[in-house]
Structures are given as structure tokens and as C-alpha cells.
Biopython code that builds the backbone (N, CA, C, O; Angstrom):
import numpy as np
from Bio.PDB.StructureBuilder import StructureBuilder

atoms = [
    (1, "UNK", "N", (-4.021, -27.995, 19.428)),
    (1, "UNK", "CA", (-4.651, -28.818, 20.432)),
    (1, "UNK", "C", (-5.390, -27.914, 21.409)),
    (1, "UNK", "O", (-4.775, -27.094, 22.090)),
    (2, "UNK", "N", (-6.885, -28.084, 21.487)),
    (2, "UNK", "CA", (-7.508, -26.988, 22.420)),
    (2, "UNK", "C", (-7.157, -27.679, 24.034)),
    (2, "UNK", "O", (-6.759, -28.749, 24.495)),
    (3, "UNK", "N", (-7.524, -26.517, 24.459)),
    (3, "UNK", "CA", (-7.173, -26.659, 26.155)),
    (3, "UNK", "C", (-5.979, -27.288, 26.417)),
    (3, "UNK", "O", (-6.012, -27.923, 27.471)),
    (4, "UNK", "N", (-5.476, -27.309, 26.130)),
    (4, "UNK", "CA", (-3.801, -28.044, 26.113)),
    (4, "UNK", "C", (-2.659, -27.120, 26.401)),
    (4, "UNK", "O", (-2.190, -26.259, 25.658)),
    (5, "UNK", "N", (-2.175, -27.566, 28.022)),
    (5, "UNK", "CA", (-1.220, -26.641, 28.265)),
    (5, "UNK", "C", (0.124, -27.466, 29.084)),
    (5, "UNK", "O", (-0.126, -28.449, 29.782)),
    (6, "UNK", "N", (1.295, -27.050, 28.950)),
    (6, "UNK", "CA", (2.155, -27.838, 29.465)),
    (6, "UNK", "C", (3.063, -27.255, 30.903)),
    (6, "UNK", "O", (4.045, -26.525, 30.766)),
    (7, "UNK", "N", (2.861, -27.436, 31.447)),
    (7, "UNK", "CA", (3.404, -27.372, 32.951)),
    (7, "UNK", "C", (4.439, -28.051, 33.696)),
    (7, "UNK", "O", (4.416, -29.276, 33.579)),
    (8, "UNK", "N", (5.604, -27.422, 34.646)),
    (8, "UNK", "CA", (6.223, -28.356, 35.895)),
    (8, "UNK", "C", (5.465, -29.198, 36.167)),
    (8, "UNK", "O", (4.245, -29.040, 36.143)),
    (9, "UNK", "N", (6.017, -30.196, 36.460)),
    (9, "UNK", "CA", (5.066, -30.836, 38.188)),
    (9, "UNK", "C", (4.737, -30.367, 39.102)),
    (9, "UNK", "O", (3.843, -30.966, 39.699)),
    (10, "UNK", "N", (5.206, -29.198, 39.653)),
    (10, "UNK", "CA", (5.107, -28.733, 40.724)),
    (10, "UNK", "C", (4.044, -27.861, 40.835)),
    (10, "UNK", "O", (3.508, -27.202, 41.726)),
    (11, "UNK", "N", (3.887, -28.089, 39.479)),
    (11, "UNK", "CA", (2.856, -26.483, 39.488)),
    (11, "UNK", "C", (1.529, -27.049, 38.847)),
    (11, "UNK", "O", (0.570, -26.285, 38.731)),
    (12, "UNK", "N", (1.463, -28.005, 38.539)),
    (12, "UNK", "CA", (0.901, -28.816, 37.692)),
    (12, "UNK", "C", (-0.956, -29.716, 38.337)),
    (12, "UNK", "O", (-1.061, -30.933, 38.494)),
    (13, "UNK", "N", (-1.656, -29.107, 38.481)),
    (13, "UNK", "CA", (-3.062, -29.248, 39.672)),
    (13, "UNK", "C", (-3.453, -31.630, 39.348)),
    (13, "UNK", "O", (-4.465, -32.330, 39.372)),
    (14, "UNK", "N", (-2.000, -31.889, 39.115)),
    (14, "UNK", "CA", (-2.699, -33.736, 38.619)),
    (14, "UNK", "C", (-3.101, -33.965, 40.304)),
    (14, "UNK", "O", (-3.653, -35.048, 40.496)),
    (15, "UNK", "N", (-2.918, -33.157, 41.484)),
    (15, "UNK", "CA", (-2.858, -33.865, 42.506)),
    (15, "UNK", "C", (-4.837, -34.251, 42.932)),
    (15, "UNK", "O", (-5.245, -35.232, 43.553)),
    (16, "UNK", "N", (-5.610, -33.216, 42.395)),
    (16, "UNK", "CA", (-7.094, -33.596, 42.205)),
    (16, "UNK", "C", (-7.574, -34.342, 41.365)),
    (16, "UNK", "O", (-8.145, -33.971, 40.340)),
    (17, "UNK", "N", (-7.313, -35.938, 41.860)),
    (17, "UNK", "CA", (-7.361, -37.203, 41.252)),
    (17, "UNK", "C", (-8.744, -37.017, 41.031)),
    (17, "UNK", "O", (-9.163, -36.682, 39.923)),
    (18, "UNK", "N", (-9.417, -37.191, 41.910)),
    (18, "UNK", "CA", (-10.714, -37.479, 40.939)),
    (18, "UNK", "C", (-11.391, -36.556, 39.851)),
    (18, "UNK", "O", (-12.562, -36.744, 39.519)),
    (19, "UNK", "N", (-10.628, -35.569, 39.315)),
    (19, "UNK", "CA", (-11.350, -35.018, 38.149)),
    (19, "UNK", "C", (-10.474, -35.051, 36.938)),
    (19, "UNK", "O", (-10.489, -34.561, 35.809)),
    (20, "UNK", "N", (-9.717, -35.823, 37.635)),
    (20, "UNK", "CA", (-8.990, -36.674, 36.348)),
    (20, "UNK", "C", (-9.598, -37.958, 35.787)),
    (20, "UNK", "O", (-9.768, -38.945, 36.503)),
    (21, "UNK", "N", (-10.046, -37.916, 33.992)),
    (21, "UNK", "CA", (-10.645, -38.687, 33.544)),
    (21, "UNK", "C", (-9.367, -40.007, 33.286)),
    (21, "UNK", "O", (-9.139, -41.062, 33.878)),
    (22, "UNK", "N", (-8.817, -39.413, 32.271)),
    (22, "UNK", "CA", (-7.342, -40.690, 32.419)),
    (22, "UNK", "C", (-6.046, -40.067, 31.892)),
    (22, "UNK", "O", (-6.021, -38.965, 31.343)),
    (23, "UNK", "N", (-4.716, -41.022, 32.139)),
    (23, "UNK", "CA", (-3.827, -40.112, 31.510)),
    (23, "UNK", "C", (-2.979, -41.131, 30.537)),
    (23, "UNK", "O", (-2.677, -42.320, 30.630)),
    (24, "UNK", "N", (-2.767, -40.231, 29.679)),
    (24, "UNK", "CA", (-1.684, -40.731, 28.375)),
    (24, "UNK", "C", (0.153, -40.739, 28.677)),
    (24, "UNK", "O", (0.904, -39.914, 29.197)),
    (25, "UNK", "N", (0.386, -42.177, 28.029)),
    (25, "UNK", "CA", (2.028, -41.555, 27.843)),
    (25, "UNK", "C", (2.429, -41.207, 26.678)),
    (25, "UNK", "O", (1.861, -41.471, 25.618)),
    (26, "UNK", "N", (3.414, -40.605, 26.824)),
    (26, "UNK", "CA", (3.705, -40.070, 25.426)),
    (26, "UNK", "C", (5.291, -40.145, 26.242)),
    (26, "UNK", "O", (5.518, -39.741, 27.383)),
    (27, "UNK", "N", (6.271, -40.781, 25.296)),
    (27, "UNK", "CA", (6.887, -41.364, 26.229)),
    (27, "UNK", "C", (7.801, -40.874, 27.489)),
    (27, "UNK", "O", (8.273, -41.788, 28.165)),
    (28, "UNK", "N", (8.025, -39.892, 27.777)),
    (28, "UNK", "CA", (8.846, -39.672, 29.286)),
    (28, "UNK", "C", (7.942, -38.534, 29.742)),
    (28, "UNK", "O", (8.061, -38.028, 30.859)),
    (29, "UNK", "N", (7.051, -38.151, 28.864)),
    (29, "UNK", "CA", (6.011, -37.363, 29.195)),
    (29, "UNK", "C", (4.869, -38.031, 29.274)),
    (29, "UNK", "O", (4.656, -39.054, 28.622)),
    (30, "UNK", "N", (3.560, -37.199, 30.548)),
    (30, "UNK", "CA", (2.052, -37.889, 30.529)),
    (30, "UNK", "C", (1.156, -36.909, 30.363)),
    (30, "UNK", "O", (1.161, -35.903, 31.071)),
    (31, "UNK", "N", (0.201, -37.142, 29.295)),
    (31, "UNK", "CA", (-1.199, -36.448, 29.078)),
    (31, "UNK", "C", (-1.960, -36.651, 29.991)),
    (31, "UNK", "O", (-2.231, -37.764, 30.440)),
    (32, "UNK", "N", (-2.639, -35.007, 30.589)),
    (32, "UNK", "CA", (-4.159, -35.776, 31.940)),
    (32, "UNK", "C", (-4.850, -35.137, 31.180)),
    (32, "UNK", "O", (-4.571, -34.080, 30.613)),
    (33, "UNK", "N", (-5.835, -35.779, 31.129)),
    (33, "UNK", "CA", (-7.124, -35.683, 30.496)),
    (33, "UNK", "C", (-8.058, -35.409, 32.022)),
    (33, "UNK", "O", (-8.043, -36.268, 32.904)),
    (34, "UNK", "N", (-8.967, -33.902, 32.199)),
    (34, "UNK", "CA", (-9.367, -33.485, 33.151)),
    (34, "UNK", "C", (-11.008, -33.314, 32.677)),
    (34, "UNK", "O", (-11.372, -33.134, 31.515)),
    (35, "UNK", "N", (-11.557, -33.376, 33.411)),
    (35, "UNK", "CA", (-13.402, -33.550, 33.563)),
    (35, "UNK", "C", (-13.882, -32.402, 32.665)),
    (35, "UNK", "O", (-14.913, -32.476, 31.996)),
    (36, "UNK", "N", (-12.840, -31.036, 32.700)),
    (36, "UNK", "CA", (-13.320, -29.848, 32.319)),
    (36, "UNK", "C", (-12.935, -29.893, 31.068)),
    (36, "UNK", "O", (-13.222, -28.844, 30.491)),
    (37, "UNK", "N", (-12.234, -30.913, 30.188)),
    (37, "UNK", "CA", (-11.832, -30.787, 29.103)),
    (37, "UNK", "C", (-10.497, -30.231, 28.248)),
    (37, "UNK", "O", (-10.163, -30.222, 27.063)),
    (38, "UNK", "N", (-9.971, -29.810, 29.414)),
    (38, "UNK", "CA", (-8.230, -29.710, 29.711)),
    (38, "UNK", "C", (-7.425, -30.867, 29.534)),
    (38, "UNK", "O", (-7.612, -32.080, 29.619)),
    (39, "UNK", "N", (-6.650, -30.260, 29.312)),
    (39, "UNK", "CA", (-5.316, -31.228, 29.015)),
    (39, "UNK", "C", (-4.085, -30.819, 29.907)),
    (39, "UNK", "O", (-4.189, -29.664, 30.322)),
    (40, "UNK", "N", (-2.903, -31.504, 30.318)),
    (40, "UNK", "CA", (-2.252, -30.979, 30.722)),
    (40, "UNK", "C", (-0.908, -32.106, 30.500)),
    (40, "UNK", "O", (-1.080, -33.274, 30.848)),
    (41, "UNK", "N", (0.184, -31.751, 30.012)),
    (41, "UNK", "CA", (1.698, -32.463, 29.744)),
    (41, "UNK", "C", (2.756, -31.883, 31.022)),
    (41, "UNK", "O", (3.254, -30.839, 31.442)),
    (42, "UNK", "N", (2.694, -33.561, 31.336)),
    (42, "UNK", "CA", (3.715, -33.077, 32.670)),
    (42, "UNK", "C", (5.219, -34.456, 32.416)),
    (42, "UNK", "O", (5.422, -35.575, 31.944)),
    (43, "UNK", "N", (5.791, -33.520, 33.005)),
    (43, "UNK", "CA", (7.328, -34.747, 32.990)),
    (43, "UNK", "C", (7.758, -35.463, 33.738)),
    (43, "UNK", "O", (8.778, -35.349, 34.417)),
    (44, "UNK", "N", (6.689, -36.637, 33.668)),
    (44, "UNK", "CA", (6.432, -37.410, 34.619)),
    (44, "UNK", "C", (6.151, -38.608, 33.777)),
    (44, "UNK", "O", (5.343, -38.384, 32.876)),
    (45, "UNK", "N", (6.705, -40.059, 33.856)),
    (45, "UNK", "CA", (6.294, -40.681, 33.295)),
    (45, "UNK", "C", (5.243, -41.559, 33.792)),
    (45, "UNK", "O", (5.080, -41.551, 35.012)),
    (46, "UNK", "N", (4.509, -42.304, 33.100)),
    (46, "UNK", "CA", (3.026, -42.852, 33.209)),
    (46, "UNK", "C", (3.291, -43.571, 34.695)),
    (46, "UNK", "O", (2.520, -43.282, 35.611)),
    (47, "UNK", "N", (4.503, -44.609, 34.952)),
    (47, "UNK", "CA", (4.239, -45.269, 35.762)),
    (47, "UNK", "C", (4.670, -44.184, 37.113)),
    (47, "UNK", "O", (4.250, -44.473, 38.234)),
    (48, "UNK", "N", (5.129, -43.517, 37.005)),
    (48, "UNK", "CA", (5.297, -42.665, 38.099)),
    (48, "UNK", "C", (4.013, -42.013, 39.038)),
    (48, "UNK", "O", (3.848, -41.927, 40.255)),
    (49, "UNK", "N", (3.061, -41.533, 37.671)),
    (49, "UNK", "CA", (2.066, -40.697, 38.382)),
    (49, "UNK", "C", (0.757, -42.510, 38.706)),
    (49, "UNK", "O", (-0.421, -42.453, 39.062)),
    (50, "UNK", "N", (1.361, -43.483, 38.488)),
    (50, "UNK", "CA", (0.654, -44.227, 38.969)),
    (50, "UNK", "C", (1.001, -44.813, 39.885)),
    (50, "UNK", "O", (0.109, -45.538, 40.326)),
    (51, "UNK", "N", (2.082, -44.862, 40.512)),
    (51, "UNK", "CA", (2.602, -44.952, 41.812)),
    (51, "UNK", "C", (1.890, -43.822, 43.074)),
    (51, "UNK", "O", (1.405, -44.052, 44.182)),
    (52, "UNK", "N", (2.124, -42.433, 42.225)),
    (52, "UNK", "CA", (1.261, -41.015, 42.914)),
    (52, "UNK", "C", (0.068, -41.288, 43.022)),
    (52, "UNK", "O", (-0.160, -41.493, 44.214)),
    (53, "UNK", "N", (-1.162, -41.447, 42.192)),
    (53, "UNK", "CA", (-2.169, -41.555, 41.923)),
    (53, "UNK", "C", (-2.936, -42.590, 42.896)),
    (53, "UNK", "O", (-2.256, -43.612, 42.988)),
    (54, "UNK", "N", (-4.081, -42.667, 43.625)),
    (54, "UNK", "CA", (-4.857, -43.552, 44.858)),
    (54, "UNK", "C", (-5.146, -44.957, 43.551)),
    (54, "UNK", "O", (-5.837, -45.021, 42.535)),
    (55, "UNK", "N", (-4.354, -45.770, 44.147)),
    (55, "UNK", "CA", (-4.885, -46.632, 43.164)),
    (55, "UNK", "C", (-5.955, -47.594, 43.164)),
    (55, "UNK", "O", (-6.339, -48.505, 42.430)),
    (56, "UNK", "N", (-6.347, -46.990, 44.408)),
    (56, "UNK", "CA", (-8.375, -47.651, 44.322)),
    (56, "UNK", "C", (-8.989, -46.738, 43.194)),
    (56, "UNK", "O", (-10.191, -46.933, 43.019)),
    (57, "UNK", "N", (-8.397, -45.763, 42.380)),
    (57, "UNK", "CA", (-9.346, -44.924, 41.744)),
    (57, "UNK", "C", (-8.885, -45.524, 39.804)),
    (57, "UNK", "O", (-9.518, -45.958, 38.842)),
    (58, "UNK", "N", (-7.640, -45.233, 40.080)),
    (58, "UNK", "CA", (-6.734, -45.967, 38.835)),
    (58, "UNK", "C", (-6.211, -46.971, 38.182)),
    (58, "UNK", "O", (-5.252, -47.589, 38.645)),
    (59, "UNK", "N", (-6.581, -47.171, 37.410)),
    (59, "UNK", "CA", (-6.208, -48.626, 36.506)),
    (59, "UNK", "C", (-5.717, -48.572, 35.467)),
    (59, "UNK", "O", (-6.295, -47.932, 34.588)),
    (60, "UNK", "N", (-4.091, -49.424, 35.109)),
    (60, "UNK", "CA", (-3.770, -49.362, 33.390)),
    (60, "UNK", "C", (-4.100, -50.410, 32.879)),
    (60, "UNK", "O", (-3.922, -51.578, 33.222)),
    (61, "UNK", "N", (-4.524, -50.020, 32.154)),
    (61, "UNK", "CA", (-5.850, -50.454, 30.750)),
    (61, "UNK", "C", (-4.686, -50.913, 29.428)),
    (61, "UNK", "O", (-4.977, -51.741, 28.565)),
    (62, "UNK", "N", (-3.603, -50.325, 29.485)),
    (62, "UNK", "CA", (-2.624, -50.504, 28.595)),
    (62, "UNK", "C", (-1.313, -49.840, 28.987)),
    (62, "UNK", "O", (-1.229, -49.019, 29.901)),
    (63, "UNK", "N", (0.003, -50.369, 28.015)),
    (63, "UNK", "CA", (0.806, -49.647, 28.698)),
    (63, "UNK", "C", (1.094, -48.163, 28.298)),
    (63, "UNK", "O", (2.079, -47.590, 28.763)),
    (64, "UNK", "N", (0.239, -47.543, 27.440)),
    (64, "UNK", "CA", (0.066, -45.988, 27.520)),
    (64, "UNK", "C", (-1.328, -45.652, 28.138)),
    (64, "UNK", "O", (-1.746, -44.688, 27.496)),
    (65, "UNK", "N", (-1.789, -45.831, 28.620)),
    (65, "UNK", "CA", (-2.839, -45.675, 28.927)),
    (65, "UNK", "C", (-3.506, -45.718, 30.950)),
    (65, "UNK", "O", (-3.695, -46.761, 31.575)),
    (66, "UNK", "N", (-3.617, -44.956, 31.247)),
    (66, "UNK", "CA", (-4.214, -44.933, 33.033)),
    (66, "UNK", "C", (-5.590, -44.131, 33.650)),
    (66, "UNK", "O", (-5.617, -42.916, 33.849)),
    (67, "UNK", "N", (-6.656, -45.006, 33.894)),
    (67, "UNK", "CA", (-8.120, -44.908, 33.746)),
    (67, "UNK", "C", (-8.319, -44.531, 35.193)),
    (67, "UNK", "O", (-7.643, -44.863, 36.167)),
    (68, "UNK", "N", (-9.609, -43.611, 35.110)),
    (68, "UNK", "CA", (-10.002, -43.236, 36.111)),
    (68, "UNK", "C", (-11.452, -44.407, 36.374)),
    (68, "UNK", "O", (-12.406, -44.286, 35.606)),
    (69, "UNK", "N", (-11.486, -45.176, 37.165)),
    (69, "UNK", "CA", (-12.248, -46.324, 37.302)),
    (69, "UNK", "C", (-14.068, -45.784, 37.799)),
    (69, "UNK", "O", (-15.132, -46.396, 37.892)),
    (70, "UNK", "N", (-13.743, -44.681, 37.968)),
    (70, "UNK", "CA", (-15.396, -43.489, 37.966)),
    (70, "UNK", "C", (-15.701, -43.125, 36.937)),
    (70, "UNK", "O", (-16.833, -42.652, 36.828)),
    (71, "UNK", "N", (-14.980, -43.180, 35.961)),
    (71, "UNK", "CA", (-15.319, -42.692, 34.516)),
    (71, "UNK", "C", (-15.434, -43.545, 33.725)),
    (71, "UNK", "O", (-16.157, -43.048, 32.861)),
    (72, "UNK", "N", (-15.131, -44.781, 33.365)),
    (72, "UNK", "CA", (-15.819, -45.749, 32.899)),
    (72, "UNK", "C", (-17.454, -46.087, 32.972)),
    (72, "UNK", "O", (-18.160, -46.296, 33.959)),
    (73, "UNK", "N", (-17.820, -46.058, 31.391)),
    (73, "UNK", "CA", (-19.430, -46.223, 31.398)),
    (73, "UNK", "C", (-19.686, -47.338, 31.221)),
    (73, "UNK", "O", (-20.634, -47.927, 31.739)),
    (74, "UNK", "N", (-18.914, -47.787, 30.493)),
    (74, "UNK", "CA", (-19.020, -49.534, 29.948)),
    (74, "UNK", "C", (-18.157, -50.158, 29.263)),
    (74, "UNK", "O", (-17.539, -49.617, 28.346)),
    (75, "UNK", "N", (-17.978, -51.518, 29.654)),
    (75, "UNK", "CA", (-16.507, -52.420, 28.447)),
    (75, "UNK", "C", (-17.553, -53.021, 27.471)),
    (75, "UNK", "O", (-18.576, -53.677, 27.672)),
    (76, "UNK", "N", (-17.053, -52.652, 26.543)),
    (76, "UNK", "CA", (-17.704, -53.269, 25.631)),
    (76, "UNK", "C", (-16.741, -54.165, 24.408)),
    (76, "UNK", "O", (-15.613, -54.600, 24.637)),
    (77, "UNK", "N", (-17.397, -54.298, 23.237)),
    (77, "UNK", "CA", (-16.361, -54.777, 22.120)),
    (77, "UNK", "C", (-16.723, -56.431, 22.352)),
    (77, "UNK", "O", (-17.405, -56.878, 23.274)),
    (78, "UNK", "N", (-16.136, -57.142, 21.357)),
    (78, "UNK", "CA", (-16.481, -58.363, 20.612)),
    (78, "UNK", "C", (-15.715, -59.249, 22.092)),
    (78, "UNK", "O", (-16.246, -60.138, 22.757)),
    (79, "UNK", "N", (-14.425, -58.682, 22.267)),
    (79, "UNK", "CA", (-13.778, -59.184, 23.181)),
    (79, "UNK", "C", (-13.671, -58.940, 24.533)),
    (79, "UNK", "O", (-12.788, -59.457, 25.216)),
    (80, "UNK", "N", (-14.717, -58.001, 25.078)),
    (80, "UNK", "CA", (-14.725, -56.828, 25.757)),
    (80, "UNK", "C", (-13.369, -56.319, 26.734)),
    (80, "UNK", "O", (-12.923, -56.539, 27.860)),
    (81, "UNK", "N", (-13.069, -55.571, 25.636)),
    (81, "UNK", "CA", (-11.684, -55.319, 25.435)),
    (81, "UNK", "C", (-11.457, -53.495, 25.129)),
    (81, "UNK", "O", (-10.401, -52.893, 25.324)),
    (82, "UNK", "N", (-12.573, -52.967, 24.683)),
    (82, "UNK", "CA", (-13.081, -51.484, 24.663)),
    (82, "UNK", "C", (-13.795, -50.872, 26.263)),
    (82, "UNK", "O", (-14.537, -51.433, 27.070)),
    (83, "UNK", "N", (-13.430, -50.054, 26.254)),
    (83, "UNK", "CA", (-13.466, -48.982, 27.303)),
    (83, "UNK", "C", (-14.434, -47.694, 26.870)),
    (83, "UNK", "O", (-14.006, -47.088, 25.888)),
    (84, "UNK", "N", (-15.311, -47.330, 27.279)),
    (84, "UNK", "CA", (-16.148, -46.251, 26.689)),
    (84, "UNK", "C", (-16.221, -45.488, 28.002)),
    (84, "UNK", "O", (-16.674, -45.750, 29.116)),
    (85, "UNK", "N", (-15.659, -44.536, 27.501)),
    (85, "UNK", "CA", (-15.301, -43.658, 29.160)),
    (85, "UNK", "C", (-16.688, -42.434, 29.059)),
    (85, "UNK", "O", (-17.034, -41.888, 28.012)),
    (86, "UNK", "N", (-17.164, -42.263, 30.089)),
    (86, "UNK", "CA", (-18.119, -41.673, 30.362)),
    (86, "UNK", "C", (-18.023, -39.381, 29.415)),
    (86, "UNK", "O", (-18.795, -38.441, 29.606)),
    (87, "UNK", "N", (-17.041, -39.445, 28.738)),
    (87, "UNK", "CA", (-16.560, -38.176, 27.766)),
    (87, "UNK", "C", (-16.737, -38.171, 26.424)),
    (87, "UNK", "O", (-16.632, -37.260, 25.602)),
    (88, "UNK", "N", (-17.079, -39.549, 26.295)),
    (88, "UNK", "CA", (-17.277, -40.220, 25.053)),
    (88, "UNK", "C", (-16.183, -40.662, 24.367)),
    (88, "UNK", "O", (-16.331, -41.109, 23.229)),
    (89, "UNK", "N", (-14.984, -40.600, 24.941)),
    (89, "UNK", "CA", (-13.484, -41.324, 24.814)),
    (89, "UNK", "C", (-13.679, -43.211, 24.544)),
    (89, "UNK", "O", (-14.300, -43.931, 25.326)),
    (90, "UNK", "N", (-13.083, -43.634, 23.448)),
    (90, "UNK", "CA", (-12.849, -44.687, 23.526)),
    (90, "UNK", "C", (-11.376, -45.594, 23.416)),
    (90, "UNK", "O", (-10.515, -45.745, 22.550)),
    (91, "UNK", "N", (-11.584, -46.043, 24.650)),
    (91, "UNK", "CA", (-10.135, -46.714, 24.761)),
    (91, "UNK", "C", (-9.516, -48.589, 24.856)),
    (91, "UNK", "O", (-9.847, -49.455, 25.665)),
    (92, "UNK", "N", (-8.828, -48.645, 24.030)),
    (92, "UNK", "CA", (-8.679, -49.935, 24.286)),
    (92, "UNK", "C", (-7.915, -50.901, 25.256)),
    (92, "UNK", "O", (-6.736, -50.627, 25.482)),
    (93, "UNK", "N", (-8.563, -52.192, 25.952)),
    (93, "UNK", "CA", (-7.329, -52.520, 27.064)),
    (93, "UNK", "C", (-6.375, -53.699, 26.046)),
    (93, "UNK", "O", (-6.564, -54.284, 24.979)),
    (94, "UNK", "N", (-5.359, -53.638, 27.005)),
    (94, "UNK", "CA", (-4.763, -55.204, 26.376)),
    (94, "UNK", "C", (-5.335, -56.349, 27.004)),
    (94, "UNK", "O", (-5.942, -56.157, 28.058)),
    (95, "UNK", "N", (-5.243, -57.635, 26.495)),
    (95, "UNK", "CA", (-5.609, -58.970, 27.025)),
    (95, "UNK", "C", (-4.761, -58.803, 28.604)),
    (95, "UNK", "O", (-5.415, -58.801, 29.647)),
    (96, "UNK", "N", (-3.746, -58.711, 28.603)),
    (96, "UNK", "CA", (-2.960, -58.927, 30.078)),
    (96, "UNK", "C", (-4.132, -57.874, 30.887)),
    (96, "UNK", "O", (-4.926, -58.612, 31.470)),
    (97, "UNK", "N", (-4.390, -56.816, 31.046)),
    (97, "UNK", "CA", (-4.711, -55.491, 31.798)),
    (97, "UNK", "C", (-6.227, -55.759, 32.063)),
    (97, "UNK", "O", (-6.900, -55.391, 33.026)),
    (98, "UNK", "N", (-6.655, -56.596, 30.814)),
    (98, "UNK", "CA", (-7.879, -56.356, 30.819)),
    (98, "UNK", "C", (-8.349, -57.464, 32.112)),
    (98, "UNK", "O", (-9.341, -57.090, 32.738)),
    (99, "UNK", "N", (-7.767, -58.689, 32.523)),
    (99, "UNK", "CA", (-7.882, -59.505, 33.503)),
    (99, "UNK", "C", (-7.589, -59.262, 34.744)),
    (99, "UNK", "O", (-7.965, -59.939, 35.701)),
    (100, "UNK", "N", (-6.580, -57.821, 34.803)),
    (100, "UNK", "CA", (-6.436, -57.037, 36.183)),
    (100, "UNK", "C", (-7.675, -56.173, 36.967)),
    (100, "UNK", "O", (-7.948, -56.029, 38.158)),
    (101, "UNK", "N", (-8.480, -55.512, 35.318)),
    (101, "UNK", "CA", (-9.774, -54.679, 35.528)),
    (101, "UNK", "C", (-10.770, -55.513, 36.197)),
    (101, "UNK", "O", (-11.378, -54.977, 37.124)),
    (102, "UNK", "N", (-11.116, -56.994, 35.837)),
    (102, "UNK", "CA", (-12.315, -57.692, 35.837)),
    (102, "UNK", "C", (-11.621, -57.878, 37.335)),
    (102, "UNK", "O", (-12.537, -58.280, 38.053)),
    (103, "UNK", "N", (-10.563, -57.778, 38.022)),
    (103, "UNK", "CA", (-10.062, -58.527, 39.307)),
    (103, "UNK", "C", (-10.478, -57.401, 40.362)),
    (103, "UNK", "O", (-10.618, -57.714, 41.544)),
    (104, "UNK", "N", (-10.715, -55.829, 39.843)),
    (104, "UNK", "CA", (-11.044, -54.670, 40.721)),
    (104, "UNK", "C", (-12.451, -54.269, 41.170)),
    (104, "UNK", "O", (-12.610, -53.290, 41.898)),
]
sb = StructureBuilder()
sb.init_structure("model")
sb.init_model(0)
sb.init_chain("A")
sb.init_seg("    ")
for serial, (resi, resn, name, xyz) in enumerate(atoms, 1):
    if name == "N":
        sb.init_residue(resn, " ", resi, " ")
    sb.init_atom(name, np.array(xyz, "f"), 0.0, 1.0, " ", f" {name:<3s}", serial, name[0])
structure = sb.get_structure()
């Protein structure tokens, strides 16, 4: 896995929200996906760092899944239900999440 490194929390730079594109769970662990193309696994679970995280900036899109709402280029899909994040990442929401996004 390039750029992929695993870190404390403490030591761990998730606190510069906005160059965070979005983050993954993996389950008691979370993937950040960073602007520069980094990765970073911290032991923290998803809903935690979304409690941390400004949540005028963040949105879950699913329940592995937590979007940086600046990095979104467009919803698209039949159902518009796809996420095309401005990295060229494509992500899908659920029906529940996706009615929270259209509410922000």
C-alpha cells in the first residue's frame, strides 16, 4: 500500500481537518485519506474521529465511510447515490445518509 503509514493518535497529524479528503473504517481502526495522497491508520474508531472532526466539514455517507464535504465534485449515479470526490475516488452513500447529505 503506497503512502500508507500507521501511527498513535497522539502522534497522528488527523487534527488538520481540512486536508483530509475522507476516512475509512476498518473496524476498530480508521483510514485518512489526506490531499497529499497519504494514508494514515489510527486506533480510533470511525464514529469517534467524527465526534473529533468540525462537523460543518464532515459527513457519513455510509457506515464505513466519513466525507470531507469540500471534496465532493458531484453525486451522481441512477439514484444519486455515488459520490465522486474531487481525487477521483468513488464512493457510495446509503439511502438513510444519503437524505442527511441533501439536508447539509
Amino acid at each position: 500500500m503506497k503512502n500508507q503509514k500507521r501511527f498513535h493518535e497522539k502522534t497522528t497529524p488527523y487534527n488538520e481537518a481540512q486536508k483530509i479528503i475522507r476516512v475509512q473504517a476498518i473496524r476498530n481502526y480508521s483510514k485518512i485519506y489526506f490531499m497529499n495522497g497519504n494514508t494514515y491508520v489510527v486506533c480510533r474508531t470511525l464514529q469517534l474521529l467524527q465526534d473529533e472532526l468540525p462537523a460543518t466539514d464532515f459527513v457519513r455517507v455510509h457506515r464505513s465511510h466519513l466525507i470531507n464535504k469540500h471534496f465532493i465534485r458531484e453525486i451522481s449515479g441512477e439514484q444519486k447515490n455515488v459520490l465522486n470526490l474531487s481525487n477521483g475516488e468513488i464512493i457510495r452513500m446509503s439511502r438513510r445518509q444519503k437524505l442527511q447529505l441533501k439536508a447539509c
